[in-house]
C-alpha positions as MATLAB code, in Angstrom:
seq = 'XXXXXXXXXXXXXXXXXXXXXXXXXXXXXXXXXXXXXXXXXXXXXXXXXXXXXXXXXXXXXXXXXXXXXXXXXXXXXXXXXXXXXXX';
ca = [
      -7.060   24.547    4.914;
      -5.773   21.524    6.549;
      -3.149   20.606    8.633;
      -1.884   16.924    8.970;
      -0.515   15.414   11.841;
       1.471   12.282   11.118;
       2.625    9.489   14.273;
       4.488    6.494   13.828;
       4.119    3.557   15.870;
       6.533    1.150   15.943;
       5.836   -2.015   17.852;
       2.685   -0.809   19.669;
      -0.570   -2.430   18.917;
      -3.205   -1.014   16.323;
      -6.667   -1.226   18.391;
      -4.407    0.184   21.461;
      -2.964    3.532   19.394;
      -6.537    3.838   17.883;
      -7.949    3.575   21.591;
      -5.997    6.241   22.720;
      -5.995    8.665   20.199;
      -9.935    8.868   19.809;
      -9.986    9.152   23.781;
      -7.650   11.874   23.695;
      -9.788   13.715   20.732;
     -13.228   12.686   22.699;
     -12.019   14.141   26.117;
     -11.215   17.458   23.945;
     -13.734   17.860   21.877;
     -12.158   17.724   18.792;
     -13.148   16.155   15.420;
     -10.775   15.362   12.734;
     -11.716   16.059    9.344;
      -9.786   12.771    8.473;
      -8.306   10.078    9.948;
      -6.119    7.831    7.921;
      -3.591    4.744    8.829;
      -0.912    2.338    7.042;
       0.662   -0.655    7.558;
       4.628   -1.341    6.903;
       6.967   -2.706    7.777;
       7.097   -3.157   12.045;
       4.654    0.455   12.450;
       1.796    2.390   11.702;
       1.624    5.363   10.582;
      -1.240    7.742   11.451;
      -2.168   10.453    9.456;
      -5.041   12.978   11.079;
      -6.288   16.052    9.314;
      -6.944   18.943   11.773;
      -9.063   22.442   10.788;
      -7.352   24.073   13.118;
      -3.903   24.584   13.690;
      -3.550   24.485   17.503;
      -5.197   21.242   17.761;
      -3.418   19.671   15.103;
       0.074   20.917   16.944;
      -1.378   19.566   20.516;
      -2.126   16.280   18.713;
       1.366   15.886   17.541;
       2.470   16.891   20.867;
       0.500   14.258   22.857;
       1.497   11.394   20.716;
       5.047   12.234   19.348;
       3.660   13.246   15.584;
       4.755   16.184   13.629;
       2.527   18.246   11.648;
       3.743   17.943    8.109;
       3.969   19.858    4.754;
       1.844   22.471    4.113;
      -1.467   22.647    5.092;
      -3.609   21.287    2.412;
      -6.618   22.799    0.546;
      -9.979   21.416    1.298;
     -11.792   20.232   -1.747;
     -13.929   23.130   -3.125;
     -11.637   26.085   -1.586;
     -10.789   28.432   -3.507;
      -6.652   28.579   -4.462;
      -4.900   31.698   -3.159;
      -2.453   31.129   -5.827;
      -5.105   31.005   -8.720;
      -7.617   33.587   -7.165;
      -8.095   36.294  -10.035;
      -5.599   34.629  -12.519;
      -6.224   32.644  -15.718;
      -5.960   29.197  -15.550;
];
């Protein structure tokens, strides 16, 4: 499973927010299975797919995010809800 982190930045610069947030992930180490961004209106939003749940909650933490929904299957993973069922 995944769990995604999503920050908003309003009014901050793109290259700056990306800057930061790959130093903070370099200094600890930690690779994001994904790391997604959009445009609108005066932000970005950030959206960063984490394996693990402690570093997707420290993200969020460091950078004002909030891990959202539930985590999401990784492609290939086998459904707990469909496990052993008909389809």
């Amino acid at each position: 499973m995944l769990y995604t982190v999503e920050v908003r930045v309003i009014g901050g610069g793109f290259g700056a927010s990306m800057r930061q947030m790959r130093t903070w992930l370099d200094h600890r180490r930690v690779e994001p299975d994904a790391f997604r961004h959009s445009i609108g209106g005066a932000g970005i939003t950030f959206r960063v797919d984490f394996k693990l749940e402690p570093e997707a909650l420290k993200f969020a933490r460091a950078f004002g995010g909030r891990v959202i929904g539930v985590p999401v299957m990784q492609e290939g993973a086998a459904d707990p809800l469909w496990s052993g069922g008909a389809r």
